[in-house]
BAVO-145776 format. One line per field, with one value per residue (C-alpha): residue in three letters; chain; residue number from 1; x, z, y. Coordinates in nm, 3 decimals. Each point is the difference from the previous one (the first is absolute). Layout:
% BAVO-145776
aa: Ala_...
ch: A_...
i: NUM_...
east: X_...
up: Z_...
north: Y_...
//
This chain:
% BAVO-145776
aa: Unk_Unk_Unk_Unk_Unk_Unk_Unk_Unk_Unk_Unk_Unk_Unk_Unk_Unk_Unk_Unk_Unk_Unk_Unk_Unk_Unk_Unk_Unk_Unk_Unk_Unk_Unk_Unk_Unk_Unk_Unk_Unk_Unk_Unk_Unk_Unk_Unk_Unk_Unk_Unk_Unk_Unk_Unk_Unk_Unk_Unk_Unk_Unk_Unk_Unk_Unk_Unk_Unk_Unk_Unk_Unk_Unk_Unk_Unk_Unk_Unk_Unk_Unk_Unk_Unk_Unk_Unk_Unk_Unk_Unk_Unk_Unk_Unk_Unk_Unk_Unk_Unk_Unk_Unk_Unk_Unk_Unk_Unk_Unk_Unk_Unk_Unk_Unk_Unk_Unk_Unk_Unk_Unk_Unk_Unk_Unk_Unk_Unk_Unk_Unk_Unk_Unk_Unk_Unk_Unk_Unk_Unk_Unk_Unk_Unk_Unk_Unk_Unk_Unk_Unk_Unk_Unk_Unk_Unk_Unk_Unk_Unk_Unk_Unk_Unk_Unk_Unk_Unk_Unk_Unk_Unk_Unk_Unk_Unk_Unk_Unk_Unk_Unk_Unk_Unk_Unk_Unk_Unk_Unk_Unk_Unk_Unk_Unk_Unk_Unk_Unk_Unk_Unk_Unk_Unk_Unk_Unk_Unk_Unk_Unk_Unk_Unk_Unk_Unk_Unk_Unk_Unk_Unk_Unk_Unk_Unk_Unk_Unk_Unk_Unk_Unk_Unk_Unk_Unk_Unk_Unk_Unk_Unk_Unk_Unk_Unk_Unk_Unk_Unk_Unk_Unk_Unk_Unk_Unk_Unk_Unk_Unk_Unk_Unk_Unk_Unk_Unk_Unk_Unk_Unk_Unk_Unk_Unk_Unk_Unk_Unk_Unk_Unk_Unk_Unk_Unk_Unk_Unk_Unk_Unk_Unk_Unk_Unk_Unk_Unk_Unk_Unk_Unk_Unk_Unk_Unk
ch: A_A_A_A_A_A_A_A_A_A_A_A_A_A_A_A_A_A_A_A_A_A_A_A_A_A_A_A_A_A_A_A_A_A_A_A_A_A_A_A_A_A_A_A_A_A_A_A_A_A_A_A_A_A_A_A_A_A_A_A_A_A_A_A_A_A_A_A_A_A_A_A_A_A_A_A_A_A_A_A_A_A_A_A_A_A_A_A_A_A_A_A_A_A_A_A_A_A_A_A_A_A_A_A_A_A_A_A_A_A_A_A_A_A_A_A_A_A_A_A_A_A_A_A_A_A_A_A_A_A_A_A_A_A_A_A_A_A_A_A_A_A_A_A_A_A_A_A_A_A_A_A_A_A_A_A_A_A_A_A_A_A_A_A_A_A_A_A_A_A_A_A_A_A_A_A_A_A_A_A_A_A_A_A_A_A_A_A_A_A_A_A_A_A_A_A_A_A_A_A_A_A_A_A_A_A_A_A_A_A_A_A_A_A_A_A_A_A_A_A_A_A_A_A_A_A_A_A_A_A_A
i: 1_2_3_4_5_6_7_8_9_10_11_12_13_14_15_16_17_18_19_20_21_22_23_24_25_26_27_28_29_30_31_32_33_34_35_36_37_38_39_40_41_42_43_44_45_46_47_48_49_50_51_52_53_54_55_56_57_58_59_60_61_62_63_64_65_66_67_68_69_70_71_72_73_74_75_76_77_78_79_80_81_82_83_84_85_86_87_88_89_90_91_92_93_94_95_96_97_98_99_100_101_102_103_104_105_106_107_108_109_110_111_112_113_114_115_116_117_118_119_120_121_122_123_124_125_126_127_128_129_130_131_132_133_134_135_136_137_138_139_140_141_142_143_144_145_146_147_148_149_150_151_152_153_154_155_156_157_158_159_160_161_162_163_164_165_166_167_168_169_170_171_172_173_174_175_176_177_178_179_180_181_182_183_184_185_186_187_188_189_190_191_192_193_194_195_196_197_198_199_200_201_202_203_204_205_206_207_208_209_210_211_212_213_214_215_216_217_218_219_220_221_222_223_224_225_226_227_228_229_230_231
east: 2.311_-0.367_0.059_0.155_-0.312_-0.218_0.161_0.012_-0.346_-0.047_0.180_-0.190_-0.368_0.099_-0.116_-0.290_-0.115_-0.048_0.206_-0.135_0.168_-0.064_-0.379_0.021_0.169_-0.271_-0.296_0.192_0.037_-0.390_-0.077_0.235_-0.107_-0.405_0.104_0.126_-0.277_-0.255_0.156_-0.006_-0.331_-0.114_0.195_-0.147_-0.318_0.026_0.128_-0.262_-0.225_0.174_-0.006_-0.346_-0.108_0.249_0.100_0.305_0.111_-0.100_0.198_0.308_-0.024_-0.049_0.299_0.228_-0.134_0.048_0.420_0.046_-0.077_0.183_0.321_0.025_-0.005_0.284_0.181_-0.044_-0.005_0.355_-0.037_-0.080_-0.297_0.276_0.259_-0.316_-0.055_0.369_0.064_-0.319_0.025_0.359_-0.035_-0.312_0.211_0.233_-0.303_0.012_-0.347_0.107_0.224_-0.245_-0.271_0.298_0.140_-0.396_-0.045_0.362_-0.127_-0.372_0.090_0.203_-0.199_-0.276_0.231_0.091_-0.374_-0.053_0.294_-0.199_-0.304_0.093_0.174_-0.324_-0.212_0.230_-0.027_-0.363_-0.054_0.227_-0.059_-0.382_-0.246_-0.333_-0.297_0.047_0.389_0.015_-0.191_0.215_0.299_-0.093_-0.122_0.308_0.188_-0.233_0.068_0.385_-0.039_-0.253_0.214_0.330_-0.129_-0.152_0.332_0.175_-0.214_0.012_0.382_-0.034_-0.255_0.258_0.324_-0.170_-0.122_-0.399_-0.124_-0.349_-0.052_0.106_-0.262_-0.289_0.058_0.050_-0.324_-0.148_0.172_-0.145_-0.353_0.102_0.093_-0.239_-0.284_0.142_0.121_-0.392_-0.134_0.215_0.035_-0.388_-0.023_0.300_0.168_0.362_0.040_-0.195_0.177_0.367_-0.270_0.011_0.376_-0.002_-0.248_0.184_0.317_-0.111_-0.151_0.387_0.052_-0.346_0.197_0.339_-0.146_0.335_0.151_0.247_0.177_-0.011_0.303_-0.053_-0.242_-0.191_0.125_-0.200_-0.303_-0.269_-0.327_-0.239_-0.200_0.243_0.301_-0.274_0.159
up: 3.312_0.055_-0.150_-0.317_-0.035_0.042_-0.234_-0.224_0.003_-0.057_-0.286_-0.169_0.080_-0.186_-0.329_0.065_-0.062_-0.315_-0.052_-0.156_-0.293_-0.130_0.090_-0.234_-0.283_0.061_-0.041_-0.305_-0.183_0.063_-0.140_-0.295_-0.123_0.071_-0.250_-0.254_0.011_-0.013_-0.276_-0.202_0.067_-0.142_-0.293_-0.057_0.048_-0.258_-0.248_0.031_-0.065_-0.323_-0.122_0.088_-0.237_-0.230_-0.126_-0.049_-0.261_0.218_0.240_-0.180_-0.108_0.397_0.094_-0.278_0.071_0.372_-0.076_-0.235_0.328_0.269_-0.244_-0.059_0.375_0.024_-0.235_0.070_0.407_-0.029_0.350_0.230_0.184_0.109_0.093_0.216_0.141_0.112_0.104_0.184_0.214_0.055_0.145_0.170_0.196_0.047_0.152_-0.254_-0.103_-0.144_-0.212_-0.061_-0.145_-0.217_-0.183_-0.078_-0.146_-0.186_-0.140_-0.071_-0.198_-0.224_-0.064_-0.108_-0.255_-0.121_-0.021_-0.263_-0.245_0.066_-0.081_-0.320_-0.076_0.088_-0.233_-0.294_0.064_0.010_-0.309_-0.205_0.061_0.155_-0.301_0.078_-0.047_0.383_-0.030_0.083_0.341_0.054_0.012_0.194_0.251_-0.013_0.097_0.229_0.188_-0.036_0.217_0.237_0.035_0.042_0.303_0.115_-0.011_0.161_0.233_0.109_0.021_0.261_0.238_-0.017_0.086_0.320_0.052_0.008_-0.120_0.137_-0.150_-0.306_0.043_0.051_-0.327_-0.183_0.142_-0.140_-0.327_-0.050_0.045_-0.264_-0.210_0.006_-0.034_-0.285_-0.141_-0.016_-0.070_-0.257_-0.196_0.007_-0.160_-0.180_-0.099_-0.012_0.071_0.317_0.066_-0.005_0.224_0.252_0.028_0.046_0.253_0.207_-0.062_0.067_0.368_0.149_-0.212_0.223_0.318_-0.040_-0.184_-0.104_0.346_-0.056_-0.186_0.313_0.196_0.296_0.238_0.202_-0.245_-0.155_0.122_-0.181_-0.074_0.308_-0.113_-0.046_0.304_0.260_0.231
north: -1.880_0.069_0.362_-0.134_-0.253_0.289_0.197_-0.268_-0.110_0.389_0.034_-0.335_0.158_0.308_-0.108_-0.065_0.352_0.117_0.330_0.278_0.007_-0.353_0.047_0.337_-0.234_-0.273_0.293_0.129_-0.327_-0.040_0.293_0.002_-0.343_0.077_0.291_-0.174_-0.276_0.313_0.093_-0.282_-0.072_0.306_-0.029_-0.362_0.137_0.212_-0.255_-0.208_0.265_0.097_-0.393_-0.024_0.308_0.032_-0.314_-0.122_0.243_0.309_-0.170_-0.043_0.374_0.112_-0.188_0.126_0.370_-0.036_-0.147_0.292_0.247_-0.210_-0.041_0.353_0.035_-0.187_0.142_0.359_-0.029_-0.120_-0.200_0.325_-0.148_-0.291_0.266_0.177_-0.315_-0.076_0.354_0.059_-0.297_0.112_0.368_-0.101_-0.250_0.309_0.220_0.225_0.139_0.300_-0.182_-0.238_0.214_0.180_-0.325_-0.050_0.283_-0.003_-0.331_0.124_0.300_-0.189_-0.295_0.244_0.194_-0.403_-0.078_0.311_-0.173_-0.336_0.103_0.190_-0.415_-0.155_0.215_-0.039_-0.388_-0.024_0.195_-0.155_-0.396_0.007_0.063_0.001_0.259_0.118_0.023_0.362_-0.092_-0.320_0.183_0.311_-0.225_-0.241_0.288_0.110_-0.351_0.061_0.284_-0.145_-0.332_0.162_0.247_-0.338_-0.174_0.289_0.094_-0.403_0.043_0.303_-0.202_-0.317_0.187_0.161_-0.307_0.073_-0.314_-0.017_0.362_-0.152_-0.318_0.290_0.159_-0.310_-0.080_0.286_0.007_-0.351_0.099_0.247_-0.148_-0.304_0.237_0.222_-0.302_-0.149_0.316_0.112_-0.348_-0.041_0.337_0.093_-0.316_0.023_0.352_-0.045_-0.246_0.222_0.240_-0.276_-0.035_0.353_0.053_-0.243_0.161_0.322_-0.097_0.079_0.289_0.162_-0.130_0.168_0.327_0.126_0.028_-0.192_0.305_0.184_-0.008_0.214_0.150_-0.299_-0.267_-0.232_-0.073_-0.309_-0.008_0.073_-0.282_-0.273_0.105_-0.083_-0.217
//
């Protein structure tokens, strides 16, 4: 009797410790969500900085520029950055880091050859329904944000499926200084087109971190950004 009130007593303490695993999925969630709020800080940032000096015409024109790009993502990415996602997080759970790095780069390559078809859409868009003295500019930037936004969105994909969260919150961080200072910058000088500067300058922040290694798909894998995978 006294060994089965032991063992019982044993078996209730348990619990009490916090296993590894759920501590990982606690630090995770953290992460993920402070990466999303950095995110959307910086993006409302950067609106109110466009309302402030534009107006709200300029506004309106921003925010109907900025849907043209991220609708053309979705049209042309046809959903890979979910399927990296998915499969990511799936082979890494299998220990799998060659396979890893090659579904990345499967994915990569393609999405780039996508982007090309995109931006030739994007172009034809902007020429055709945004008139303005500057409307050669507008649109070779608006594609030039179609690029920057989709490597973003990508390249956000990759860090979710292996589940590097707090790498993500780092560049987000960074991307949001970007783009609040290009945004300021190139409003107060520029106008709209600085503006479309902005978005791209804090698009392009993740594009500098992954510096096309993401096509590789052997040797030492993939490796980060020195200055943001400091842990």
């Amino acid at each position: 009797m006294r060994r089965l009130t032991n063992a019982t007593h044993a078996r209730w303490r348990a619990p009490r410790v916090l296993p590894a695993r759920n501590a990982s999925l606690v630090g995770k969630t953290a992460w993920s969500a402070v990466a999303g709020f950095l995110s959307l800080a910086g993006r409302l940032m950067a609106g109110i900085i466009i309302a402030r000096n534009l107006g709200t015409e300029g506004t309106g024109r921003i925010a109907y520029l900025v849907w043209i790009a991220e609708t053309a993502n979705i049209l042309t990415n046809l959903g890979l950055q979910n399927s990296l996602t998915r499969f990511l997080a799936e082979l890494g759970e299998q220990g799998s880091g060659k396979r890893t790095r090659d579904f990345a780069a499967w994915i990569y390559r393609r999405y780039l050859l996508l982007s090309l078809v995109g931006v030739c859409a994007v172009g034809m868009v902007a020429k055709a329904f945004v008139s303005s003295e500057d409307a050669t500019v507008v649109w070779i930037l608006l594609a030039l944000l179609f690029l920057a936004r989709g490597i973003q969105v990508v390249y956000g994909a990759y860090l979710t499926g292996i589940q590097r969260f707090d790498i993500l919150a780092r560049i987000n961080v960074l991307a949001g200084v970007g783009l609040v200072s290009g945004m300021g910058i190139g409003v107060y000088f520029f106008g709209l087109p600085g503006a479309l500067g902005g978005y791209i300058v804090g698009s392009f922040v993740p594009t500098l971190c992954n510096r096309g290694r993401m096509i590789r798909s052997s040797g030492s894998g993939y490796r980060i950004c020195s200055c943001i995978n400091s842990v």
